[in-house]
MIMIVEX-122761 format. One line per 10 residues: number of its first residue (from 1); their letters; for each residue x, y, z of N, C-alpha, C, O. Coordinates in nm, 4 decimals. Example, Ala and Ser with C-alpha at 12.3 -4.5 7.8 and 13.67 -1.06 7.14 Angstrom:
BEGIN
1> AS> 1.3190,-0.5690,0.7800,1.2300,-0.4500,0.7800,1.3200,-0.3300,0.7800,1.4236,-0.3319,0.8465; 1.2850,-0.2250,0.7080,1.3670,-0.1060,0.7140,1.2900,0.0030,0.7870,1.3409,0.1138,0.8039 .
END
This chain:
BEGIN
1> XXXXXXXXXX> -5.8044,18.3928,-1.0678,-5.6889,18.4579,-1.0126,-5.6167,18.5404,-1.1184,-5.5645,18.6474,-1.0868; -5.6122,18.4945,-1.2413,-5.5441,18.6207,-1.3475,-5.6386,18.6999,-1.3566,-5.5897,18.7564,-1.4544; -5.7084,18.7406,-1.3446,-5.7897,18.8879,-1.3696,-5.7458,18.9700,-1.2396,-5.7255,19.0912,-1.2324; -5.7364,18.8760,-1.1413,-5.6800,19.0185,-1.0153,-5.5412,19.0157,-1.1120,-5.5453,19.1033,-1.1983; -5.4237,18.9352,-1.1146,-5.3565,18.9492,-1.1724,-5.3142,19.0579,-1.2782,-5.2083,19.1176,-1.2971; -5.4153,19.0603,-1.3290,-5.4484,19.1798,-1.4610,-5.4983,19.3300,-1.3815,-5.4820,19.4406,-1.4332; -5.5444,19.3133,-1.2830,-5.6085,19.3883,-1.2233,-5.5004,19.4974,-1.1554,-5.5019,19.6196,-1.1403; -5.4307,19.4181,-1.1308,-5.3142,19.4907,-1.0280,-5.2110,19.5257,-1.1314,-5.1709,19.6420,-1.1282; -5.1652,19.4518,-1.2151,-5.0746,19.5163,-1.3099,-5.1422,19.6592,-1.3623,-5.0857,19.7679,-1.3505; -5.3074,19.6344,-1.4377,-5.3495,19.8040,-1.4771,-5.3674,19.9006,-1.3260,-5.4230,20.0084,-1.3467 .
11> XXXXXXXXXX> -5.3438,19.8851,-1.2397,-5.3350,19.9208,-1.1234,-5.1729,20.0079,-1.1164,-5.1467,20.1277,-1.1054; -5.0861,19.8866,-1.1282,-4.9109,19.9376,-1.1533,-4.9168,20.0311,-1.2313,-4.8673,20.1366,-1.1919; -4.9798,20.0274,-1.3715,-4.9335,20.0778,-1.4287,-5.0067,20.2181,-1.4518,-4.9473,20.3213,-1.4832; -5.1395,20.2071,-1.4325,-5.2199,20.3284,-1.4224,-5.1301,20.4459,-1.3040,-5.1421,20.5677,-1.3177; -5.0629,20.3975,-1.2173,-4.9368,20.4730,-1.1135,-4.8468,20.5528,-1.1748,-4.8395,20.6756,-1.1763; -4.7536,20.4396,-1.2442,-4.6744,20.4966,-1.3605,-4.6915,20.5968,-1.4133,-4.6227,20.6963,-1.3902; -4.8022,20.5925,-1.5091,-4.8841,20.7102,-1.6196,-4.9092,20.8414,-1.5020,-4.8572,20.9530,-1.5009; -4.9796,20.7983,-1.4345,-5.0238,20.9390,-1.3417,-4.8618,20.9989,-1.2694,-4.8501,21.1177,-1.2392; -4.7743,20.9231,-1.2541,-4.6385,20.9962,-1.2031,-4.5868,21.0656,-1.3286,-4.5307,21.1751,-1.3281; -4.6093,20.9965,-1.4277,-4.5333,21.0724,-1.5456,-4.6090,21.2024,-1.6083,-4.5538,21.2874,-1.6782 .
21> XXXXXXXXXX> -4.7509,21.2012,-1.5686,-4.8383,21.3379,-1.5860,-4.7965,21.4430,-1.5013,-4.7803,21.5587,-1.5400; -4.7797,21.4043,-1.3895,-4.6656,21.4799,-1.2495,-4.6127,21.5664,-1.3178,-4.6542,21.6822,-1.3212; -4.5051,21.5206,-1.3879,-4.3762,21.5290,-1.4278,-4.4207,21.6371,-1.5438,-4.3251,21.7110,-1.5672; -4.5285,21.6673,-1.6184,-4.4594,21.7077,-1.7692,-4.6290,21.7663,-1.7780,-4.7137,21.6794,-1.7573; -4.6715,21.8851,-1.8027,-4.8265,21.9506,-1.8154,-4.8917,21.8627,-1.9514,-5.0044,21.8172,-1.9705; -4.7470,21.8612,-2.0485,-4.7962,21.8452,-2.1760,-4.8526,21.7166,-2.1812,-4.9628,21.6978,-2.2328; -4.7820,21.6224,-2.1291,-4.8679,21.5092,-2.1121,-4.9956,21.4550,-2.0612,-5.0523,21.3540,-2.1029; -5.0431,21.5514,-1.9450,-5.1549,21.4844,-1.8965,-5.2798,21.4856,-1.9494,-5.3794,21.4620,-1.8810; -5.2844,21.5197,-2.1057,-5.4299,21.4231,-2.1500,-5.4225,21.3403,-2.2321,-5.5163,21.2856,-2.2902; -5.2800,21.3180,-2.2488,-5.2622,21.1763,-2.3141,-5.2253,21.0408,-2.1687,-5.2347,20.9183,-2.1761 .
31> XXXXXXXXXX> -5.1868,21.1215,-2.0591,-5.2020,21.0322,-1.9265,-5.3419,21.0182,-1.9336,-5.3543,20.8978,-1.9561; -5.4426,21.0614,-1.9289,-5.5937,21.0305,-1.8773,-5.6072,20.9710,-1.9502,-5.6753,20.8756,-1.9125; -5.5645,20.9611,-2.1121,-5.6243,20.8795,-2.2135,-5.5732,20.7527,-2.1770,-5.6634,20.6760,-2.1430; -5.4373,20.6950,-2.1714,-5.4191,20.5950,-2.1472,-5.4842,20.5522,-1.9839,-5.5091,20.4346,-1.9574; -5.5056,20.6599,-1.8868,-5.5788,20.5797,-1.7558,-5.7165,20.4971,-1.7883,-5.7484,20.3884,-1.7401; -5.8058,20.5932,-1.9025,-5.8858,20.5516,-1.9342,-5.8877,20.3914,-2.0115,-5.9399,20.2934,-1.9583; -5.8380,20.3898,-2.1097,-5.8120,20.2689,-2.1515,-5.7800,20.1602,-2.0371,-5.8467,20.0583,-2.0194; -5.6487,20.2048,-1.9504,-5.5984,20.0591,-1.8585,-5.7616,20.0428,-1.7476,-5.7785,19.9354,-1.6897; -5.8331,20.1196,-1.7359,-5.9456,20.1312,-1.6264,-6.0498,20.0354,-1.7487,-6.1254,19.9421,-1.7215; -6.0318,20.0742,-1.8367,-6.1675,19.9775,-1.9329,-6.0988,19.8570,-1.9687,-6.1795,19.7741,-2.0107 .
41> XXXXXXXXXX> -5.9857,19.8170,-1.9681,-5.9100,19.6791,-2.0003,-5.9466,19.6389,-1.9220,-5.9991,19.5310,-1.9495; -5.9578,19.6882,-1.7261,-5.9296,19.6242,-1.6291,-6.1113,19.5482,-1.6192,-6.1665,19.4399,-1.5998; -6.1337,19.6460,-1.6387,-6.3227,19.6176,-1.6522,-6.3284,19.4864,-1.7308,-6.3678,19.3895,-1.6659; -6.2932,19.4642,-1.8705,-6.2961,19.3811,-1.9555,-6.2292,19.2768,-1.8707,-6.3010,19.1767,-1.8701; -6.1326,19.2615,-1.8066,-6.0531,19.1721,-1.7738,-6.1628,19.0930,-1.6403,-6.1866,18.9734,-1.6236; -6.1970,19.1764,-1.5858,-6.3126,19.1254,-1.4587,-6.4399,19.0454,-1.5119,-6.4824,18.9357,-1.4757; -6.4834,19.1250,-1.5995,-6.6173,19.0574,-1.6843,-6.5213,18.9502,-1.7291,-6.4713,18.8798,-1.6414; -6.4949,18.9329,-1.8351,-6.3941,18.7801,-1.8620,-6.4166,18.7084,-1.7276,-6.5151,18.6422,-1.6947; -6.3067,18.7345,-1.6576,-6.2995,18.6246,-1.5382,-6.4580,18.5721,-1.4766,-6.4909,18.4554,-1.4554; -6.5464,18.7026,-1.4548,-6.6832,18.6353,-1.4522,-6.7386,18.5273,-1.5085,-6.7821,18.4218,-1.4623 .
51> XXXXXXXXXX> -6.7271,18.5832,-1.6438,-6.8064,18.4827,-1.7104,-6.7624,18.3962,-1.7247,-6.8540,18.3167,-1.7458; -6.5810,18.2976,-1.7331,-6.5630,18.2265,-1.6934,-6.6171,18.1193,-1.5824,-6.6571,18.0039,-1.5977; -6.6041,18.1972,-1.4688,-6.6742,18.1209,-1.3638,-6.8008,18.0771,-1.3772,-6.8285,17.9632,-1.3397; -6.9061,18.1684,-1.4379,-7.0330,18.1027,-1.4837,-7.0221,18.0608,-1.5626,-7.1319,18.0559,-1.6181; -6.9277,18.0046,-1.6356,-6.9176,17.9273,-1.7163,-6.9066,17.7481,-1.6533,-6.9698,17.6454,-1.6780; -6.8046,17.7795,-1.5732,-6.7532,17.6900,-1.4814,-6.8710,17.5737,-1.3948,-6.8946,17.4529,-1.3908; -6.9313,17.7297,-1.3212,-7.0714,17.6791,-1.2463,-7.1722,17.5685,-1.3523,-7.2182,17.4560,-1.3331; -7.1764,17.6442,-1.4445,-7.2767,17.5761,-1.5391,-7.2309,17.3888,-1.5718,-7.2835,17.2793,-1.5517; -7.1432,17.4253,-1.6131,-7.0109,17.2700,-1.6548,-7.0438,17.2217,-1.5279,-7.1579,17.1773,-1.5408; -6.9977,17.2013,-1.3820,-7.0469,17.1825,-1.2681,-7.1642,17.0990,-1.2340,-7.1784,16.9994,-1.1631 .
61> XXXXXXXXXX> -7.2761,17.1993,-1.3359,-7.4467,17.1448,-1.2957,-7.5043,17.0460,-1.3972,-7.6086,16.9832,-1.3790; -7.4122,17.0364,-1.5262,-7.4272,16.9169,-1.6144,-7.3713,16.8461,-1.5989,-7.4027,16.7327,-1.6351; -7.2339,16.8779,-1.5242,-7.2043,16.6938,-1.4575,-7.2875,16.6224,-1.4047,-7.3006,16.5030,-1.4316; -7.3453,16.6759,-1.3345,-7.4272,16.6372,-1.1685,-7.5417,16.5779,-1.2361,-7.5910,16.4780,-1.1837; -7.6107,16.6397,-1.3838,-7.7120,16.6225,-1.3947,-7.6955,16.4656,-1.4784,-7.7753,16.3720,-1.4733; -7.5861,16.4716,-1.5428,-7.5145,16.3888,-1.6148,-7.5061,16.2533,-1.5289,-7.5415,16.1452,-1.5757; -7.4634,16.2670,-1.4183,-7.3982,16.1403,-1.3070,-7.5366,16.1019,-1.2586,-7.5752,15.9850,-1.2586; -7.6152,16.2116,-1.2142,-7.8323,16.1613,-1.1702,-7.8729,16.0410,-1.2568,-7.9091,15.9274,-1.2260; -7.8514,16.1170,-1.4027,-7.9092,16.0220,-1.5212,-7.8578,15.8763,-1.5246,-7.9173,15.7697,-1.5086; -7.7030,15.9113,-1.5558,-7.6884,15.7070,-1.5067,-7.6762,15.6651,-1.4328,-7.6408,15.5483,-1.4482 .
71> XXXXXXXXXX> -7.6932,15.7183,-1.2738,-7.7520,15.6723,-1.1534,-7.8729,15.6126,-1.1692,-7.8786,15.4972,-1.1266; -7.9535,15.6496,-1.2093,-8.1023,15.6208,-1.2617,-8.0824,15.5609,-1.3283,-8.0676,15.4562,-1.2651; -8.0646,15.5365,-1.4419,-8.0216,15.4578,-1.5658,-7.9868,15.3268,-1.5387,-8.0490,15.2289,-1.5801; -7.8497,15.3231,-1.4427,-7.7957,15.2109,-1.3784,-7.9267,15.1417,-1.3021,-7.9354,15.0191,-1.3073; -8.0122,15.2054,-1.2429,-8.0774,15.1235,-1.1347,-8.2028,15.0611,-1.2023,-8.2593,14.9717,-1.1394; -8.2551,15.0995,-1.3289,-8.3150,15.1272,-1.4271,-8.4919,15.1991,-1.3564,-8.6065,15.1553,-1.3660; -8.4463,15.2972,-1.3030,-8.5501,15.3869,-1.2291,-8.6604,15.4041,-1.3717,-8.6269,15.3917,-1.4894; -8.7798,15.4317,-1.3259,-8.8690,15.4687,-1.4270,-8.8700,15.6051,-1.4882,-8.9126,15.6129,-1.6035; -8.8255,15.7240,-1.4224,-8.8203,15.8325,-1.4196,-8.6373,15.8726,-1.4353,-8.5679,15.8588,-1.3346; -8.5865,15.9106,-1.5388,-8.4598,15.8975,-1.5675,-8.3529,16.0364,-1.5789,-8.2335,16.0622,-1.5939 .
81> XX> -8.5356,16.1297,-1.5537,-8.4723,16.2742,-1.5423,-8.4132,16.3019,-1.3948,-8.4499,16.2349,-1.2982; -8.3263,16.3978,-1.3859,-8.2875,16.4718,-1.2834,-8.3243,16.6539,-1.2639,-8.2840,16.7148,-1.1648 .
END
C-alpha cells in the first residue's frame, strides 16, 4: 500500500510541476526534467513494492516447508522432505 501511496503523491506532484510550466515558458524544461525524475522515482517505488511481495511470497513457502518438516519429524516419517 505505500508504493500506491508514493504513487499518487508523484502523481500530485507531477500536476503541480506541469501547472507551473503553464505558467512561465522559461520553465518548462526544467518542468519535464523534474516530471521525468518523479515518473522514474514512481517506477522505482513500484519495483520496490514488488519485490517486497516476492519477497513476502517466498518467507510464506519456507514456513510451510518449515511446519511439513516437523510434521514429519514429529511423526518420525521416513521421508522428512517436503
Amino acid at each position: 500500500m505505500s508504493s500506491f501511496k508514493k504513487l499518487l503523491k508523484v502523481v500530485a506532484a507531477s500536476a503541480f510541476v506541469l501547472s507551473l510550466a503553464a505558467c512561465s515558458e522559461n520553465d518548462a524544461e526544467s518542468a519535464g526534467e523534474e516530471l521525468d525524475e518523479m515518473v522514474t522515482d514512481a517506477g522505482n517505488a513500484l519495483e520496490d513494492g514488488g519485490d517486497k511481495i516476492g519477497d513476502m511470497a517466498n518467507d510464506a513457502g519456507n514456513a510451510v516447508e518449515d511446519a511439513c518438516e516437523d510434521v514429519k519429524e514429529g511423526v518420525e516419517a521416513e521421508d522428512d522432505d517436503c
